[in-house]
C-alpha positions in Angstrom: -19.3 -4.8 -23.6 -19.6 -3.9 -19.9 -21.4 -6.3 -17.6 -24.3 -4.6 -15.3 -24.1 -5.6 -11.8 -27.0 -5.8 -9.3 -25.5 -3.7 -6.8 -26.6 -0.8 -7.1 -25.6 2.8 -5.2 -29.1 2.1 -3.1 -27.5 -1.7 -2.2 -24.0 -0.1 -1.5 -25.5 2.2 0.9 -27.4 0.2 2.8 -24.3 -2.3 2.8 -22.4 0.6 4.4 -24.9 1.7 6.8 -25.2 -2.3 7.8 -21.3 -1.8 8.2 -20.6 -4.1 5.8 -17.2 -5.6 5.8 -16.1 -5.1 2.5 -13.0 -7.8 0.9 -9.7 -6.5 0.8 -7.8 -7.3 -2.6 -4.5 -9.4 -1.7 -2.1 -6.4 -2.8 -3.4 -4.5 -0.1 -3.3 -6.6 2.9 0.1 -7.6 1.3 1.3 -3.7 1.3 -0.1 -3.5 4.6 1.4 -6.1 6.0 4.7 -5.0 4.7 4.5 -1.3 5.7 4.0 -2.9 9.3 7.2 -4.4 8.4 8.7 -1.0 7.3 7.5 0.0 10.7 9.1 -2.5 13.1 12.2 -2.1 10.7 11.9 1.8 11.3 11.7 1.7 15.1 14.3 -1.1 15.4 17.3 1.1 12.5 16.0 5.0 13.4 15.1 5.0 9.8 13.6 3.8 6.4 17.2 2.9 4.4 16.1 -0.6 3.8 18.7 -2.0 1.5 17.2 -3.3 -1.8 19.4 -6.7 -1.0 18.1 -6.6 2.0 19.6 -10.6 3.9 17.7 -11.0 6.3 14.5 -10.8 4.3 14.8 -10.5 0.7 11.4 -10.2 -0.4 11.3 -6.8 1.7 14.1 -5.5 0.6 12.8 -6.0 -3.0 9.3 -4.6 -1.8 10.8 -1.5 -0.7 12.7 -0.9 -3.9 9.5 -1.1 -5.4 8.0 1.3 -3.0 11.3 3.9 -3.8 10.3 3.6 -7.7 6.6 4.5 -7.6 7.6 7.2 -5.6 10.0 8.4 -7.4 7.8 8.2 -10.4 4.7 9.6 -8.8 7.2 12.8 -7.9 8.4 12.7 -11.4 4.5 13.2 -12.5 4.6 10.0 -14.4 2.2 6.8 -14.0 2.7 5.1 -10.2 0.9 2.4 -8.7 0.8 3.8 -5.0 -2.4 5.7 -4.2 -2.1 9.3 -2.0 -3.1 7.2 1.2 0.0 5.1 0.7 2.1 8.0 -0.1 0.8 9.8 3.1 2.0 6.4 4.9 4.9 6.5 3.7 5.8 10.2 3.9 4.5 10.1 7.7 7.0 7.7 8.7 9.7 9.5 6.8 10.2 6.9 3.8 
């Protein structure tokens, strides 16, 4: 049973042409602020090999494990959470 909602594709165009800032889910300001990490890490190595175990900042190194096994899977053809945008993110900074 699928709720309706009151915004309708009239309400989301004006909302667009008002310029509308729309809320970013916390996943993505969290990817984003981690590929900025992958970034600084990047400029500062010469390259993307983050190690999974990574000491200086765990939670990165985990993150970028996480990154390798989407896409890995997404290259496999099977189910991956990163969209095309993040892959082309990715694949621009030669993860």
């Amino acid at each position: 049973d699928e709720k309706k909602s009151s915004l309708t594709e009239k309400r989301i165009d004006l909302l667009h042409q008002a310029e509308f800032a729309w809320p970013q889910r916390k996943g993505d300001h969290d990817w984003k602020a981690k590929f900025q990490e992958l970034i600084a890490y990047k400029e500062k190595h010469g390259n993307c090999l983050v190690p999974t175990k990574y000491r200086k900042n765990r939670p990165f190194g985990r993150w970028i494990s996480y990154q390798r096994s989407q896409y890995k899977r997404l290259k496999q053809g099977k189910p991956s959470s990163l969209t095309n945008e993040r892959v082309l993110q990715l694949e621009q900074i030669g993860f």
